[in-house]
matplotlib code that plots the C-alpha trace (Angstrom):
import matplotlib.pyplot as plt

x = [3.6, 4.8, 5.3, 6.2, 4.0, 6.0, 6.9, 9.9, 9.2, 11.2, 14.0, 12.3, 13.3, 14.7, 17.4, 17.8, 16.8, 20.4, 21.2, 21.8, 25.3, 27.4, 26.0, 22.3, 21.7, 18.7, 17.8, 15.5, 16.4, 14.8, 12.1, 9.6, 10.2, 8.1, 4.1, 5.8, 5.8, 6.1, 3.9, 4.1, 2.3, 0.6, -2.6, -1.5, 0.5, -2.0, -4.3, -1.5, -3.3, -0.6, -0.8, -1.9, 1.4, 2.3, 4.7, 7.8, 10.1, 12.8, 11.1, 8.4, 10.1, 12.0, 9.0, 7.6, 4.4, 6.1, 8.3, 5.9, 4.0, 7.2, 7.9, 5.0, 5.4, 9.2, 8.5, 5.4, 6.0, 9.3, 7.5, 4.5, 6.6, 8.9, 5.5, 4.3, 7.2, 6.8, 3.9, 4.6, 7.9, 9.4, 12.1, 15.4, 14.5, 15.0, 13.4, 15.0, 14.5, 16.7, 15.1, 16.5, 17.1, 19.1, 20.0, 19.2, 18.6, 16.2, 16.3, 13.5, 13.4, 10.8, 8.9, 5.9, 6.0, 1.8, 2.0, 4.1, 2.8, 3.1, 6.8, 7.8, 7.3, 3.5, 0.7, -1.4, -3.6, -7.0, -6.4, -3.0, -4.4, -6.5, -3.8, -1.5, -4.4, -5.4, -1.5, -1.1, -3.9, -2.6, 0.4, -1.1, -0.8, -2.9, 0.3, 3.2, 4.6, 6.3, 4.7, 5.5, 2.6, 1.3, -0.2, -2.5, -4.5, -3.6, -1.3, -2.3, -1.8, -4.0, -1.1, -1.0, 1.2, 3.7, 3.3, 4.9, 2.8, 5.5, 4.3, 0.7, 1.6, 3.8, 0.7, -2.5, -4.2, -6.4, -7.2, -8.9, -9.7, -8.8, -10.3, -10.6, -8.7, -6.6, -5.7, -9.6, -10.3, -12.9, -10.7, -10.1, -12.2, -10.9, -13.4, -12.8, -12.1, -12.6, -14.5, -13.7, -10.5, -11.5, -12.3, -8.6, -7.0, -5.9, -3.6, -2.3, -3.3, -7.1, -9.5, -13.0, -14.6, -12.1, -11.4, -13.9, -17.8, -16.4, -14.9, -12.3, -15.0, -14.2, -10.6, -9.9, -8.8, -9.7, -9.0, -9.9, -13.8, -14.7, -17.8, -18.1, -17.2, -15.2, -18.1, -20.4, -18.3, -15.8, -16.0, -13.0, -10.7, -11.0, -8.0, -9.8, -6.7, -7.9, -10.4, -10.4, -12.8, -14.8, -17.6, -18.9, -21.6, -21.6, -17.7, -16.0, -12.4, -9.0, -8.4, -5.8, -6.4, -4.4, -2.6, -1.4, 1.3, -0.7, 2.4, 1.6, -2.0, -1.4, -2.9, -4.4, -2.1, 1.4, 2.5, 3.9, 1.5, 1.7, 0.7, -2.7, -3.3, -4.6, -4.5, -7.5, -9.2, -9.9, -8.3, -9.3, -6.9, -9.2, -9.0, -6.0, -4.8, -2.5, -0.2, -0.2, -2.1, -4.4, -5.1, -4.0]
y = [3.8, 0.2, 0.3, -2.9, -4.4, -6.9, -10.1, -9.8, -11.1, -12.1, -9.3, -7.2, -8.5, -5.6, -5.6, -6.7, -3.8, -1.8, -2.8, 0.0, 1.2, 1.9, 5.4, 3.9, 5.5, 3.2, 3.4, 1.9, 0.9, 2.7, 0.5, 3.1, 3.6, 5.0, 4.1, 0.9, 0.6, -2.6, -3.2, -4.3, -2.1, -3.9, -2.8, -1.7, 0.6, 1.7, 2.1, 3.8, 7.4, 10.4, 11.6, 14.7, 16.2, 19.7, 19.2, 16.1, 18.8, 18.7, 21.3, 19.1, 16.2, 17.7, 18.8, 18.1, 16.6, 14.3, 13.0, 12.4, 10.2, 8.4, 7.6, 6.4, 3.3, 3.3, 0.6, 0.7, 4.6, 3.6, 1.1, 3.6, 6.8, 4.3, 3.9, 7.8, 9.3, 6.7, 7.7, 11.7, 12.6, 12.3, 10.0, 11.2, 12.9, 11.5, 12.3, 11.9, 11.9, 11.3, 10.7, 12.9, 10.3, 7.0, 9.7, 6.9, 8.3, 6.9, 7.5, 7.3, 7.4, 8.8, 7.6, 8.5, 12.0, 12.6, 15.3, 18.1, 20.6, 18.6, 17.7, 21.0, 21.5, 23.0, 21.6, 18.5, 20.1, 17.8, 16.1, 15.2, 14.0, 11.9, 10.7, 9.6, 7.7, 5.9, 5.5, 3.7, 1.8, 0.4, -0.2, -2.3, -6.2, -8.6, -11.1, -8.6, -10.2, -7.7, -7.3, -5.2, -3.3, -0.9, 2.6, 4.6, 7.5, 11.7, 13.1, 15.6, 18.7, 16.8, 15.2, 11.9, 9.8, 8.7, 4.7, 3.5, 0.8, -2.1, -1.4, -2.1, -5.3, -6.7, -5.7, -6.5, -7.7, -5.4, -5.0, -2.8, 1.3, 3.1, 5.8, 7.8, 10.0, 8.9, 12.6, 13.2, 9.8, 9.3, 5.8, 4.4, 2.0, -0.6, -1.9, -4.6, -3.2, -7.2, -10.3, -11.7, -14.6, -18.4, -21.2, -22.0, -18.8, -16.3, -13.8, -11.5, -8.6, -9.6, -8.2, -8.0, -10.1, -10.2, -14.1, -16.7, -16.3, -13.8, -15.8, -13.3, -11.3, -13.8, -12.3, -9.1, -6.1, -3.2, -0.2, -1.0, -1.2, -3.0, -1.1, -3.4, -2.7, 0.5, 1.2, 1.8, 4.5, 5.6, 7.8, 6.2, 9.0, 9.4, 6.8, 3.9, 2.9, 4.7, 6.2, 10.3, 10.8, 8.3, 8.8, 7.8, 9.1, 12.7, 13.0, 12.8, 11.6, 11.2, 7.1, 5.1, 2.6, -0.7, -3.5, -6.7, -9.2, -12.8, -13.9, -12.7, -14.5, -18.0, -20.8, -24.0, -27.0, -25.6, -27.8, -24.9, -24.4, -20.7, -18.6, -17.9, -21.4, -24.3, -27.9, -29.9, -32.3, -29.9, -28.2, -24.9, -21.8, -22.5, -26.7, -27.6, -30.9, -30.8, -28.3, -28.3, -32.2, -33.0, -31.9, -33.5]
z = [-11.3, -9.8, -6.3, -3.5, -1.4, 0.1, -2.0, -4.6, -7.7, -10.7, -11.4, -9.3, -5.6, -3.1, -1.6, 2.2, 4.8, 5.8, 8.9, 12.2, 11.6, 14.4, 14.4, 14.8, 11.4, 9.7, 5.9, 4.0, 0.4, -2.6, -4.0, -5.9, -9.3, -12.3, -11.6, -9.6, -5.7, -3.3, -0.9, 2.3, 4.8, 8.0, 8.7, 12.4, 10.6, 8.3, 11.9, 13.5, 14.2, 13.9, 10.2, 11.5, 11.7, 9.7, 7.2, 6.1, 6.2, 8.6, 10.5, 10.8, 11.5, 14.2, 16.2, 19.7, 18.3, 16.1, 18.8, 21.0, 18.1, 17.0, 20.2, 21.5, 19.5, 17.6, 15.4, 14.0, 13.3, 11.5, 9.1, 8.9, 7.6, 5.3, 3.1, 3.7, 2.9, -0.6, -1.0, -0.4, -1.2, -4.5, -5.4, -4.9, -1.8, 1.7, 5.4, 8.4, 12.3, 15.3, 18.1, 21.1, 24.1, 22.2, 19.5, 17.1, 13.4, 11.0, 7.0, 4.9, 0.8, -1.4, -4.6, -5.5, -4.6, -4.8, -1.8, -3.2, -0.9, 2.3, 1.4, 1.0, 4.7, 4.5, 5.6, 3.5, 1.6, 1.9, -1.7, -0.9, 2.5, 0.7, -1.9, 0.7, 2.7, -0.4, -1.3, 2.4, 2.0, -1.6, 0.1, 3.0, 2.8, 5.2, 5.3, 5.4, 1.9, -0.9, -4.4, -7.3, -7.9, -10.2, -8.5, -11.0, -10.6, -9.7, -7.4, -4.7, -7.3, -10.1, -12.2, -13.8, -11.7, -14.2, -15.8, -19.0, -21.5, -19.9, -16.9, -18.4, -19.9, -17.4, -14.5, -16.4, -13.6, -12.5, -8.7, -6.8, -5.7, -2.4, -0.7, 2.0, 4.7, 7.5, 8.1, 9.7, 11.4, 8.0, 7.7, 4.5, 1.9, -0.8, -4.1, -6.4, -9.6, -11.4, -10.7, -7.8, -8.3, -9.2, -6.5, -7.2, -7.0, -4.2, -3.1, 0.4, -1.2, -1.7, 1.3, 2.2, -0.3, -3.2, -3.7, -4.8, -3.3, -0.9, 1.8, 2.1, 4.3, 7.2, 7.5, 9.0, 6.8, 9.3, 9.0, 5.6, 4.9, 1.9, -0.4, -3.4, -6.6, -7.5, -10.5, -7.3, -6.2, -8.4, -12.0, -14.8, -16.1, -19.9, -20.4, -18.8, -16.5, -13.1, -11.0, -10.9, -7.7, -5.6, -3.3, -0.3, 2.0, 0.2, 0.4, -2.7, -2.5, -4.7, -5.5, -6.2, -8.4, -8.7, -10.8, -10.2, -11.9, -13.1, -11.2, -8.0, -8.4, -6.7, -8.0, -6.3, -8.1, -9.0, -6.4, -3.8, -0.7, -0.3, 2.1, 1.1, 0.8, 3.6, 3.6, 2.8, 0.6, -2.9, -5.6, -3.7, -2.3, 1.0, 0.8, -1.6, -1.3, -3.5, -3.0, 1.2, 1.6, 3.7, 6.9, 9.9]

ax = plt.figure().add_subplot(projection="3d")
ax.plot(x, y, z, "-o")
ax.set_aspect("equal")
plt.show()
């Protein structure tokens, strides 16, 4: 399924947040569809501890608890339940909230829908607790940029999350596994699931050890603990495509697995000086002349 991180890319660019009506109402726009999802995630919200709440029903929305956990940090809870309810509830379906003092309302869409149970207004069972972590964590992106990206693996109930053979060809990149359970404080892991990029090559969705000769490993990606490739870790479902389980230190968990556009690999020499890229004196992400020049 193809889901946003946070770069929009050819055809598939999303629309402009809504902004507060007069109401204070807030919305996010809709931005899951099939096995496709942007990304876009910080990793403060994918740190932010309070996923430990019963239920993304209304009910459960409405309660003490959660109101003390949104409001202990408005904003960073807003952009953290945009991406769990993406990654919980199904598309179609929106949560809301409004908090009691400002009476200010915030909307959130589903996409993915990989937590049935926990949607419904019951509490996470522990595979959807794990679904959702390693959905988060696929969602999270070091420089806060959108990409399309394709989300493989099972849902909290053991389906297939839904993908289509264009989304296949048009993400044939692939990337990496995630693991793990923010639910129970047991944090959450990312593996390479291909060689790591080329000298010239780089992206803000690599982490830990993912571009050329690992130099990646001198950025900070925590929460997120990089454990080497996803073969070390992680047993392929029949298919080929994803990961069924993955463990680590005698727990066994349910992955997400991860494909990337070639577009949203940027290369050292197409003249643009993105984001993952520094001035310098090379054709390298980390030195590349001559896309951002020298350095001063």
């Amino acid at each position: 399924m193809l889901a946003l991180t946070m770069l929009g890319i050819a055809g598939c660019e999303p629309p402009p947040p809504d902004a507060a009506s007069p109401t204070g109402a807030r919305t996010q726009p809709q931005e899951s569809f099939n096995g496709l999802s942007f990304n876009g995630l910080s990793f403060n919200g994918l740190s932010f501890n309070g996923l430990s709440f019963n239920g993304l029903s209304f009910n459960g929305l409405s309660s003490e608890a959660f109101n003390t956990w949104f409001q202990a940090n408005p904003s960073l809870a807003d952009m953290a339940m945009r991406y769990v309810v993406r990654c919980a509830v199904p598309a179609g379906q929106t949560r809301t909230y409004t908090e009691p003092v400002m009476e200010l309302s915030y909307m959130w869409e589903g996409g993915l829908g990989l937590a049935p149970d926990w949607a419904s207004g019951s509490p996470a069972t522990l595979a959807e607790q794990q679904v959702v972590s390693a959905c988060l964590a696929a969602h999270a992106n070091r420089l806060g940029e959108e990409l399309l990206i394709s989300i493989l693996g099972l849902d909290g109930a053991g389906a297939v999350i839904p993908y289509t053979a264009q989304e296949l060809a048009t993400h044939s990149r692939q990337e990496s596994c995630f693991f793990g359970n923010l639910f129970n404080s047991e944090g959450v892991h990312v593996g390479a699931e291909r060689a790591p990029l080329s000298p010239q090559e780089s992206t803000s969705r690599a982490c830990a050890g993912l571009l050329h000769d690992g130099t990646e490993t001198l950025v900070p990606c925590a929460p997120m603990v990089y454990v080497g490739a996803c073969t070390s870790h992680c047993a392929l479902d029949s298919s080929g495509l994803y990961y069924e389980t993955c463990t680590l230190g005698g727990v066994t968990y349910r992955p997400i697995t991860t494909r990337l556009s070639p577009t949203n690999v940027n290369v050292c020499g197409d003249s643009v000086c993105q984001a993952t890229e520094q001035c310098g004196t090379s054709n390298r992400y980390d030195s590349c002349a001559q896309d951002c020049g020298p350095c001063p």
